[in-house]
Backbone as a printed PyTorch tensor [residue, N CA C, xyz], in Angstrom:
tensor([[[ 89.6360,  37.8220, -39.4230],
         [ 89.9880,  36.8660, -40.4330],
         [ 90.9540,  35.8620, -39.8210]],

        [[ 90.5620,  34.8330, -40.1020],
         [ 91.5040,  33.6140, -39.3690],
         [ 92.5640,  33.6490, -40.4200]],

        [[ 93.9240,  33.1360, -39.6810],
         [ 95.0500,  32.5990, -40.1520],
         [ 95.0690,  31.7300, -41.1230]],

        [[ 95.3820,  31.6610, -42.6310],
         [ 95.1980,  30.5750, -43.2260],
         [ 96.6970,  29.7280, -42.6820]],

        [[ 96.8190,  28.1450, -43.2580],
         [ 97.7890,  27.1980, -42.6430],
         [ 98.6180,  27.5470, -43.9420]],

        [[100.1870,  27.1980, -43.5900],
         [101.2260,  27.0480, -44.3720],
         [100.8260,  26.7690, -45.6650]],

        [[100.4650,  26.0200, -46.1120],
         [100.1440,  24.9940, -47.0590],
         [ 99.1240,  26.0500, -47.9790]],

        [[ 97.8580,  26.6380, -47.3720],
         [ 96.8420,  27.3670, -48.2810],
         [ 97.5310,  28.7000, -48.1500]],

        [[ 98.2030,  28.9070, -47.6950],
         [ 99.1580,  30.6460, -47.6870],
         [100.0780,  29.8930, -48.9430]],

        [[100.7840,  29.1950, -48.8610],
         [101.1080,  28.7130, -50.5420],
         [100.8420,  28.6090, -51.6020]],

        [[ 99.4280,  27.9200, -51.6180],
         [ 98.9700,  27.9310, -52.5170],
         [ 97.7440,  29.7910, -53.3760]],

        [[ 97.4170,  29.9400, -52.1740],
         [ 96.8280,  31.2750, -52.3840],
         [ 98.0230,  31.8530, -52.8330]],

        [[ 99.4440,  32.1180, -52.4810],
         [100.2130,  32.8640, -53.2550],
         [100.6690,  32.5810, -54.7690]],

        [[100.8780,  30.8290, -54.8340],
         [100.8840,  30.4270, -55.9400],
         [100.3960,  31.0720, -57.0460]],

        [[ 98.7410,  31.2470, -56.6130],
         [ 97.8510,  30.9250, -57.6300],
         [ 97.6350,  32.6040, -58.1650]],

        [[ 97.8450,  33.4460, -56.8250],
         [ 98.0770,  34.9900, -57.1940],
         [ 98.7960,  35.4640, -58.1780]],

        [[100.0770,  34.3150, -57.9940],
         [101.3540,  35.2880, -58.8880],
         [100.9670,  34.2470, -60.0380]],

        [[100.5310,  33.4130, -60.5710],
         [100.1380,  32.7980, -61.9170],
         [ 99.0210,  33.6390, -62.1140]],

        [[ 97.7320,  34.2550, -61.3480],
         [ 97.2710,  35.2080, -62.2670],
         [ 97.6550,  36.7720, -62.5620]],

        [[ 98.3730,  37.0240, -61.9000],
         [ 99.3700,  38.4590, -61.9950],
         [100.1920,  38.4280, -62.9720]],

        [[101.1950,  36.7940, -63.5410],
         [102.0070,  36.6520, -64.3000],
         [100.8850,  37.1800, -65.5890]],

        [[ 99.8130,  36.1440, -65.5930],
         [ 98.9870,  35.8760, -66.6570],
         [ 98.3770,  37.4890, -67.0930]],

        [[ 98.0740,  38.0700, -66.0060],
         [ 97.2660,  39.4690, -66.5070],
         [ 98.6110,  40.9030, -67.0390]],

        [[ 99.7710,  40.2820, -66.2280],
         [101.1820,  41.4760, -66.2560],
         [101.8650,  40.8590, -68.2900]],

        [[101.5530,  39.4090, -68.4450],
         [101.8480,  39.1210, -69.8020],
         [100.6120,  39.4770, -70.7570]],

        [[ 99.2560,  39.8340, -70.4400],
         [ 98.4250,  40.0900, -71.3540],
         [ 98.2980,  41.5690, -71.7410]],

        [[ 99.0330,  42.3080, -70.3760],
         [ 99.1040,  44.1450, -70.9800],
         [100.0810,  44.2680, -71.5200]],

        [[100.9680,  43.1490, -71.4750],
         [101.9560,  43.6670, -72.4400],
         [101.9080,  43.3010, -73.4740]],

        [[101.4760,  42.5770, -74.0940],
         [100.5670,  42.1280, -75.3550],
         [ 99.8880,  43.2520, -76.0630]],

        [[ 98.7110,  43.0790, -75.3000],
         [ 97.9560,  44.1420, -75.5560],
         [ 98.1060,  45.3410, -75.9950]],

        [[ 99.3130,  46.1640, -75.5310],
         [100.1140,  47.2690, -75.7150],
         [101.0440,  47.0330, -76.4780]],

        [[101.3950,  46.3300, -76.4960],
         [102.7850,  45.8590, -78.0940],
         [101.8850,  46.0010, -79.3040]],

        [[100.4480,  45.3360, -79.2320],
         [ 99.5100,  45.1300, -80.1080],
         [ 99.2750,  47.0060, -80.5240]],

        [[ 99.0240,  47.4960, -79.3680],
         [ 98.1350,  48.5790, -79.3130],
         [ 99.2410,  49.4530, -80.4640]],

        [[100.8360,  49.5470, -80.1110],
         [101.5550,  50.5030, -80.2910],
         [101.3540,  49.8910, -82.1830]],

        [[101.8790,  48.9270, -82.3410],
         [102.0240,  48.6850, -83.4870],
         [100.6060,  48.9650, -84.5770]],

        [[ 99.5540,  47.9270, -84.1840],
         [ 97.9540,  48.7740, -85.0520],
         [ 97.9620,  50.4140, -84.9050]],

        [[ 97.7150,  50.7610, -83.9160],
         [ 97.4620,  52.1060, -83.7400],
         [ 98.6880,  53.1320, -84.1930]],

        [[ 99.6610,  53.0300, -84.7630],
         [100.9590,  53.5620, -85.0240],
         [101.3160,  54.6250, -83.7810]],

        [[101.0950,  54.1020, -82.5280],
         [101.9080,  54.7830, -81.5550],
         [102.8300,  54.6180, -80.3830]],

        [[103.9550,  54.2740, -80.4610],
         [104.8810,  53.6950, -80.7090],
         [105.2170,  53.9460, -78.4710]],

        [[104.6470,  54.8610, -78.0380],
         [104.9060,  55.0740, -77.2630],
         [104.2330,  54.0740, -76.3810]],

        [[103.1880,  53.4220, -76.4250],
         [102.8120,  52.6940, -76.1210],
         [103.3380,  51.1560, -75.3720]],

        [[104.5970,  50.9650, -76.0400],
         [105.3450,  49.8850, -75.7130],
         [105.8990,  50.1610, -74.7860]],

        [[106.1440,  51.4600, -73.7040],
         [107.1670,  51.4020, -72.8490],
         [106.5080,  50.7260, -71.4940]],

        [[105.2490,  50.1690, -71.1690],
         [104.3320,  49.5790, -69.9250],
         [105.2920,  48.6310, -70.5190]],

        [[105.5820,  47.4740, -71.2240],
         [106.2680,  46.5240, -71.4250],
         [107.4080,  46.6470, -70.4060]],

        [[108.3910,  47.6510, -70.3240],
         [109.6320,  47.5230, -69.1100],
         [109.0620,  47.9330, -68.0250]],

        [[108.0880,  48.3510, -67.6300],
         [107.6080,  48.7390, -66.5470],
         [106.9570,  47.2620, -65.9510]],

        [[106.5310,  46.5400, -66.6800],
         [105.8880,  45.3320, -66.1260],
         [106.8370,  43.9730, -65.5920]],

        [[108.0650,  44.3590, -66.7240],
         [108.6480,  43.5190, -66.5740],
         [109.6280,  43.9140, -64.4780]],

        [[109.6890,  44.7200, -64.7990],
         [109.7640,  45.4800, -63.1640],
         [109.1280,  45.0770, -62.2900]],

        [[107.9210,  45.2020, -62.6030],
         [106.7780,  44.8990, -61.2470],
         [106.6890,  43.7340, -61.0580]],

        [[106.8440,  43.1740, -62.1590],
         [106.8210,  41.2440, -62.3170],
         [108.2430,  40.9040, -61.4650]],

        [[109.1840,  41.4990, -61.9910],
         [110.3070,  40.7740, -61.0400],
         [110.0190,  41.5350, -59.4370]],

        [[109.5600,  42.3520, -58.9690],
         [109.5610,  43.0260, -57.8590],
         [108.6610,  41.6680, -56.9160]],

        [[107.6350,  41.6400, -57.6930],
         [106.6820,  40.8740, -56.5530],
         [107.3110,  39.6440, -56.7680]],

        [[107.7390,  38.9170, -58.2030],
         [108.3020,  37.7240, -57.4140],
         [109.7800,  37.7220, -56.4070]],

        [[110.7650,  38.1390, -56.5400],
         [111.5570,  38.6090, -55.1960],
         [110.8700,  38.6770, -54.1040]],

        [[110.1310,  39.1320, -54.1670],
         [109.4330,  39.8020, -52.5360],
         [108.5020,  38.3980, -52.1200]],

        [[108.3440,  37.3430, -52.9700],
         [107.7530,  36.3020, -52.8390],
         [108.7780,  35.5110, -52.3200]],

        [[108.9770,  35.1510, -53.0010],
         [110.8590,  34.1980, -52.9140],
         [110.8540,  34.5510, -51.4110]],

        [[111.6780,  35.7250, -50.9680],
         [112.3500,  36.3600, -49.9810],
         [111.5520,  35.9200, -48.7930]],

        [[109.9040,  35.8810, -48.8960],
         [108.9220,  36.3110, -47.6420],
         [109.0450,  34.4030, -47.1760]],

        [[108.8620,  33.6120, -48.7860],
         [109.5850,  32.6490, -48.4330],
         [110.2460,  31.8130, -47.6390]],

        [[111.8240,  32.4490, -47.9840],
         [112.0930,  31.7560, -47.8060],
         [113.3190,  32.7120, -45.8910]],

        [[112.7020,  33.4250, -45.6050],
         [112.2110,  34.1680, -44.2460],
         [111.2780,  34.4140, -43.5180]],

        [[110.5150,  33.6070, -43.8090],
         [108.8580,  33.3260, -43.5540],
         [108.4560,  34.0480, -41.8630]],

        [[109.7520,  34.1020, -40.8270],
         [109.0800,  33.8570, -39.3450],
         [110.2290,  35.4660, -38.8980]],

        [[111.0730,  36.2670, -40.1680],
         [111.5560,  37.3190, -39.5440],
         [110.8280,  38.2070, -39.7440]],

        [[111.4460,  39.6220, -39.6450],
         [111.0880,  40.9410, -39.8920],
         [110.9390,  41.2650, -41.5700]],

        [[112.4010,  40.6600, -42.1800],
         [112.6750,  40.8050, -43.8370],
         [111.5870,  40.2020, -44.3140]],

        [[111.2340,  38.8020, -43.5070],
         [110.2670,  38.2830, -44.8680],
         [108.6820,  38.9410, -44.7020]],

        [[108.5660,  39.5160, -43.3910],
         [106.9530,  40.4440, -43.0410],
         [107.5070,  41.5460, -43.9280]],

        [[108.2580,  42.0060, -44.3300],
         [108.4740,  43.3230, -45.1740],
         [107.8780,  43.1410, -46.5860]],

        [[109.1140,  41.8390, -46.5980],
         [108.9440,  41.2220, -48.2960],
         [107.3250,  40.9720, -48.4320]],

        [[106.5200,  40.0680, -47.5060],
         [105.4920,  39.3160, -47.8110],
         [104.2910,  41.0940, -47.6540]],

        [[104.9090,  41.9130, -47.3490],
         [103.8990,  43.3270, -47.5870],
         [104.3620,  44.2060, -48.8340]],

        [[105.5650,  44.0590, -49.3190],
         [105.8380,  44.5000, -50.8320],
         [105.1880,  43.3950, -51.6460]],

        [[105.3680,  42.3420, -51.8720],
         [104.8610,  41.4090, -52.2930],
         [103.3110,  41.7030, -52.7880]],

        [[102.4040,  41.8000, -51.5380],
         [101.3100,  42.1160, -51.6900],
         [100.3110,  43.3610, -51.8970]],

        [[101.4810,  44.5900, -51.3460],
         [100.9450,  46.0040, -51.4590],
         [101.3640,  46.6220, -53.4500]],

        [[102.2690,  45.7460, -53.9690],
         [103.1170,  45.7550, -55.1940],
         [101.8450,  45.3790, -56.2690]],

        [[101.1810,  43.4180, -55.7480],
         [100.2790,  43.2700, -56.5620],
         [ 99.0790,  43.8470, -56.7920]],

        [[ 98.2740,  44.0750, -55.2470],
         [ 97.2700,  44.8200, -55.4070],
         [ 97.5410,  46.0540, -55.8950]],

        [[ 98.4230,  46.9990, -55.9390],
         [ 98.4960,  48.3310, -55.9780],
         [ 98.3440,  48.5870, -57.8170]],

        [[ 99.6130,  47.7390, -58.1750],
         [100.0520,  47.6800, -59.6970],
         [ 98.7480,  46.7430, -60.3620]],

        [[ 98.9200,  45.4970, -60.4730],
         [ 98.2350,  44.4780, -61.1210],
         [ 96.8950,  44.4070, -60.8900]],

        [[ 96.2410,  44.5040, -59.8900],
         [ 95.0560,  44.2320, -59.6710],
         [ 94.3090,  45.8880, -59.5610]],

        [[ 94.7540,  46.8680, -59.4150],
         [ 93.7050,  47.9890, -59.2170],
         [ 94.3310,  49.0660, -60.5430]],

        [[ 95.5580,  49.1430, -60.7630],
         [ 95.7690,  49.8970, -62.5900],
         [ 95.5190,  49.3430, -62.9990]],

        [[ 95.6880,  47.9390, -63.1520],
         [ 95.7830,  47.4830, -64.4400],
         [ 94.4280,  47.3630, -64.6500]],

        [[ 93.6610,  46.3050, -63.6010],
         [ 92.2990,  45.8500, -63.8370],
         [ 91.1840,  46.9290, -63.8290]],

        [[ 91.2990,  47.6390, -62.9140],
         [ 90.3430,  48.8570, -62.2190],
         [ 90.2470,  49.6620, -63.5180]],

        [[ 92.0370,  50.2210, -63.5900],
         [ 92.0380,  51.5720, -64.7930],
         [ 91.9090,  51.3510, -66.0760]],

        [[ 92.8840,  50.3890, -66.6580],
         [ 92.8420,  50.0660, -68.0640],
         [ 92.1800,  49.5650, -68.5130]],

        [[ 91.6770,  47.8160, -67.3790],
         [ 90.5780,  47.3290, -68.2620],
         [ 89.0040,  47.9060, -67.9920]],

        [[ 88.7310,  47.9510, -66.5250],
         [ 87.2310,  48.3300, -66.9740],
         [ 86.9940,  50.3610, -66.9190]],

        [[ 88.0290,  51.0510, -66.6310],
         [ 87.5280,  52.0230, -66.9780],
         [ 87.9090,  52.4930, -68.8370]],

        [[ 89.0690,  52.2030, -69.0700],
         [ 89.6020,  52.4950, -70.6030],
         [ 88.4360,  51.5330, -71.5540]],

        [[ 88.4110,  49.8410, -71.3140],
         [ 88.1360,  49.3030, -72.0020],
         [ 85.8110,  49.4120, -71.7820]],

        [[ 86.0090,  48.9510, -70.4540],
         [ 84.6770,  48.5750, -69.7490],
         [ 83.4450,  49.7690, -70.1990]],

        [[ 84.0300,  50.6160, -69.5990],
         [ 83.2000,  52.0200, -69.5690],
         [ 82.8790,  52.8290, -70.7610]],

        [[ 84.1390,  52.5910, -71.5560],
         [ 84.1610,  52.3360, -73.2010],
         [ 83.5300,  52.3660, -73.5300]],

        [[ 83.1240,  50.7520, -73.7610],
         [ 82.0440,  49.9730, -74.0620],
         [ 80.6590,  50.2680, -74.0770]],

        [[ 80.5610,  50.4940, -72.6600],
         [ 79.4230,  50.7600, -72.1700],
         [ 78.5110,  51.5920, -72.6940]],

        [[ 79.6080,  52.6540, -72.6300],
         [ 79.0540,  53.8530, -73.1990],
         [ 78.7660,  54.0110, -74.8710]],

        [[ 79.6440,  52.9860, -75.3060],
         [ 79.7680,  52.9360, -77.1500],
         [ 78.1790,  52.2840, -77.5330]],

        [[ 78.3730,  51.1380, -76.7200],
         [ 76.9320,  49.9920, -76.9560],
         [ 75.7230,  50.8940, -76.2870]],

        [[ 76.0300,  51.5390, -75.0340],
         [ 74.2060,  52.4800, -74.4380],
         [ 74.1830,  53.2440, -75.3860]],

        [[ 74.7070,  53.8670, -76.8360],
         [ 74.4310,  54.7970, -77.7770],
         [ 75.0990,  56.0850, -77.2880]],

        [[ 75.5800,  56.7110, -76.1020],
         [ 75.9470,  57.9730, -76.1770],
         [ 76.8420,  58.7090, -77.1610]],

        [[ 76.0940,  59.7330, -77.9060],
         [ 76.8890,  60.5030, -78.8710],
         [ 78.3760,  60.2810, -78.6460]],

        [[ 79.1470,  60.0500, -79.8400],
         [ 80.4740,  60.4610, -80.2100],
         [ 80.7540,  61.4130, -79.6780]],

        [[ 80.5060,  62.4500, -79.9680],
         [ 81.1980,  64.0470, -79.3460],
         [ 81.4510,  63.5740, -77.8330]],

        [[ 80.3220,  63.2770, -77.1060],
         [ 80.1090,  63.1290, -75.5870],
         [ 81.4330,  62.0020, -75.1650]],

        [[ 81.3780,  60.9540, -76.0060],
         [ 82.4980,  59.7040, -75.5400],
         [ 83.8380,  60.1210, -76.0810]],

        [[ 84.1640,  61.4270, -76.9920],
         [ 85.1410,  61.8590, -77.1230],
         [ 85.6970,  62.6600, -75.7450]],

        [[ 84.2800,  63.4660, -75.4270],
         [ 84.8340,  64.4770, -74.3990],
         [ 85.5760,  63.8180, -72.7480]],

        [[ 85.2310,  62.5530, -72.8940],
         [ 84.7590,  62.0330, -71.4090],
         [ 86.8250,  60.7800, -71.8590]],

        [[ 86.9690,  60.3840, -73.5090],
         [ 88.0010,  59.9520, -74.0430],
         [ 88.9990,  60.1090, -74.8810]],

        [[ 89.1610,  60.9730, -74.6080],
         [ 89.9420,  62.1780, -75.6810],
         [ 91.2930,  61.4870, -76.1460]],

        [[ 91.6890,  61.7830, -77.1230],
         [ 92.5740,  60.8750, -77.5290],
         [ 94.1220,  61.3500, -76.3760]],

        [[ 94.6970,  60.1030, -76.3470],
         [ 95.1970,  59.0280, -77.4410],
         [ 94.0540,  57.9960, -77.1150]],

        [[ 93.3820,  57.9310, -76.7760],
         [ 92.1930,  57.2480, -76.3180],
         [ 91.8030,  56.5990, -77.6970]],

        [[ 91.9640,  55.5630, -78.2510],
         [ 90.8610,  55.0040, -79.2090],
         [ 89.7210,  54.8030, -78.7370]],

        [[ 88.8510,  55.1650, -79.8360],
         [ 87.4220,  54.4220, -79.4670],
         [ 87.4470,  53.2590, -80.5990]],

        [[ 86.4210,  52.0620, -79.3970],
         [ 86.0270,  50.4100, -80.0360],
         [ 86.5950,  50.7060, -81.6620]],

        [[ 87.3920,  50.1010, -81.9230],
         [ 87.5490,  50.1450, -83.4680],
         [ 87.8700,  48.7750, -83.8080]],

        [[ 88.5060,  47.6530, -83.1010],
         [ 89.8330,  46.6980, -83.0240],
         [ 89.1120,  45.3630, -82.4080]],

        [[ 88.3330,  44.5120, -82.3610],
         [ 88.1310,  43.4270, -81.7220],
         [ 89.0100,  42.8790, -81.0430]],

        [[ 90.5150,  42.7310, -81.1590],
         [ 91.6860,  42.1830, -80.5120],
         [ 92.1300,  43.0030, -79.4580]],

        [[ 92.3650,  44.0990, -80.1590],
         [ 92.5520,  45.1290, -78.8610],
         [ 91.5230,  45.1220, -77.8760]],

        [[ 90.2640,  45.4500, -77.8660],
         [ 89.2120,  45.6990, -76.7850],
         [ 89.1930,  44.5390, -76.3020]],

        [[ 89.0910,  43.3860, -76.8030],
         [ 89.1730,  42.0630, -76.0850],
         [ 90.6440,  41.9370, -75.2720]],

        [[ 91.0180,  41.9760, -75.8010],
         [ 92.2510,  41.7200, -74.7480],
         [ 92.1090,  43.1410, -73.5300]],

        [[ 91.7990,  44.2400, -73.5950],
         [ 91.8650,  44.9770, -72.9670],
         [ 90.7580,  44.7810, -71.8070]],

        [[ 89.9260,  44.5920, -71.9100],
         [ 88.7870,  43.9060, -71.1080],
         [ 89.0750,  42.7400, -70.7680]],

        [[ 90.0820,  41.8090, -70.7400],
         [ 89.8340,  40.4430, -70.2710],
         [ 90.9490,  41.0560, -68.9040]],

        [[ 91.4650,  42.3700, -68.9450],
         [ 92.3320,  42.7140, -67.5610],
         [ 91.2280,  42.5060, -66.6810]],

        [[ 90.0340,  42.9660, -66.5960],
         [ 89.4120,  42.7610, -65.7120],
         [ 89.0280,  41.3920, -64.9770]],

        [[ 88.7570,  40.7710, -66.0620],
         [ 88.6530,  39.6150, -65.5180],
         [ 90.4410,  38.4470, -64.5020]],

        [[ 91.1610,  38.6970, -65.7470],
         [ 92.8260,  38.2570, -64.7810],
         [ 92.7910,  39.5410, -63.5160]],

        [[ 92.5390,  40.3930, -63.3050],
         [ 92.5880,  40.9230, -61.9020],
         [ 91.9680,  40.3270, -60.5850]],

        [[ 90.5360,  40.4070, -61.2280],
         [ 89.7240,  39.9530, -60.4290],
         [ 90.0350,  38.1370, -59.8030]],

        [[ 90.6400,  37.4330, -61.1480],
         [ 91.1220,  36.1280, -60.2230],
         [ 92.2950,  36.2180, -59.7330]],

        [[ 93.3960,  37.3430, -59.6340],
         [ 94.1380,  37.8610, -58.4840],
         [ 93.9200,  38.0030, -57.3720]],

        [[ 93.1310,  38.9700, -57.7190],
         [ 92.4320,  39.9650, -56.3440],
         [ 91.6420,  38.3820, -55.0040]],

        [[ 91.0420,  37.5780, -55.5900],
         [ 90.6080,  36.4790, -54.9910],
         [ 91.7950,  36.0460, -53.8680]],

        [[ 92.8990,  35.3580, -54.1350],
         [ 93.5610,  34.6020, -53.3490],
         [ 94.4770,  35.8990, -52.5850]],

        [[ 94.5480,  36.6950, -53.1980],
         [ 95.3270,  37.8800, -52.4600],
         [ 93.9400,  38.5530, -51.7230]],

        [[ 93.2620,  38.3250, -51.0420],
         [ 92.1880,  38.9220, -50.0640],
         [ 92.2620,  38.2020, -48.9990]],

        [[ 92.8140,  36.7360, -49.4010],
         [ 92.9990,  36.1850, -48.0130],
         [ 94.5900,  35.9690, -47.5300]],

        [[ 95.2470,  37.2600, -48.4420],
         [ 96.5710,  36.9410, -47.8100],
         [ 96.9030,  37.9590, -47.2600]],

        [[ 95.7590,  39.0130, -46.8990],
         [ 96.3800,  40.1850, -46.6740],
         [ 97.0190,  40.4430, -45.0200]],

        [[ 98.1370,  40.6090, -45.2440],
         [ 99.3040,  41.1420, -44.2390],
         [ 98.1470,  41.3890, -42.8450]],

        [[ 98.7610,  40.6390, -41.7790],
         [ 97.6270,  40.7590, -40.2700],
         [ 99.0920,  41.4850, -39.8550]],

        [[ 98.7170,  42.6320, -39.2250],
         [ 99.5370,  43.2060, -37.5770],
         [ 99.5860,  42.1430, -36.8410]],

        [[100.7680,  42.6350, -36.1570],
         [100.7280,  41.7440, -34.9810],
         [ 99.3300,  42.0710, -33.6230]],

        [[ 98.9630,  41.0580, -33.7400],
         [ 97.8270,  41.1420, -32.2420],
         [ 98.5780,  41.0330, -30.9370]],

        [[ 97.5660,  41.8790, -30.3390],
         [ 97.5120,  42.2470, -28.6240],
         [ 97.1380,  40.6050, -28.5670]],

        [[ 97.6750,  40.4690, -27.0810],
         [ 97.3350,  39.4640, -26.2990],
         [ 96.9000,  40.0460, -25.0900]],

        [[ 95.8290,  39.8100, -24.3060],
         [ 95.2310,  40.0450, -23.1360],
         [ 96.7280,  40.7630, -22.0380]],

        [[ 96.9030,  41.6130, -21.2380],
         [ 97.8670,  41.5380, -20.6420],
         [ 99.4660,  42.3660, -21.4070]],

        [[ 99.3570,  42.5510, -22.3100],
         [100.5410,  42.8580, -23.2200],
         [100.8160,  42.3270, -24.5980]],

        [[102.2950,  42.7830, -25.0740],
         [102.3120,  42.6970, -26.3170],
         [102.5640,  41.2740, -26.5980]],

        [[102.2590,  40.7240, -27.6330],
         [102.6960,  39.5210, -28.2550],
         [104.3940,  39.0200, -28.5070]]])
């Protein structure tokens, strides 16, 4: 994978952390939503957890920043990115939206018996009941996936061998 230039390593990060912001503000929505309809109250605590991960990766952005050519900012610019993909783009999108919401679905709309989509979603698991909820819960997939895009070409290179020795 070639080096992207200053300028598109900017903007690819830009555009990462506006869809990370966008998908880290829609689970918490979603789950404020969830706790309150669904009367379960426990639900709201991903809200401080996001707000965590949200400040984690932007720090680690900032930092990689504005240390761009040391050791701190190769640290930062691999929390940064091991933080989003890990949290935002593969729980959130992978687990909540298309396996909780996606697979759901899938399975609600291909007809498989209740009993069967109980056994496989056992509560606290709702099943499809909520148009707001499932929609919002399924659109994680989609804000991941335009994460996951600009963060594929930012992913952290080792340092390379040079013919002869180390770099």
């Amino acid at each position: 994978m070639l080096p992207l230039s200053h300028a598109h390593t900017r903007q690819a990060e830009t555009h990462a952390s506006l869809d990370i912001g966008a998908g880290l503000a829609l689970t918490s929505r979603h789950h404020v939503y969830g706790a309150i309809h669904y009367a379960t109250p426990w639900r709201s605590h991903t809200v401080c957890l996001r707000i965590v991960v949200w400040a984690v990766i932007r720090i680690a952005l900032v930092l990689s920043r504005a240390k761009r050519h040391t050791t701190a900012g190769r640290i930062a610019r691999w929390v940064c990115w091991v933080v989003s993909v890990r949290g935002p783009v593969f729980r959130i999108g992978s687990f909540e939206g298309f396996d909780n919401h996606g697979v759901k679905h899938a399975l609600y709309c291909g007809g498989l018996p209740e009993a069967r989509r109980r056994s496989l979603f056992p509560p606290p698991y709702e099943m499809p009941s909520d148009l707001l909820s499932e929609a919002t819960g399924m659109l994680h997939v989609c804000l991941a996936g335009m994460a996951a895009y600009p963060l594929m070409g930012l992913i952290p290179q080792w340092p390379q061998r040079r013919e002869g020795g180390r770099q």
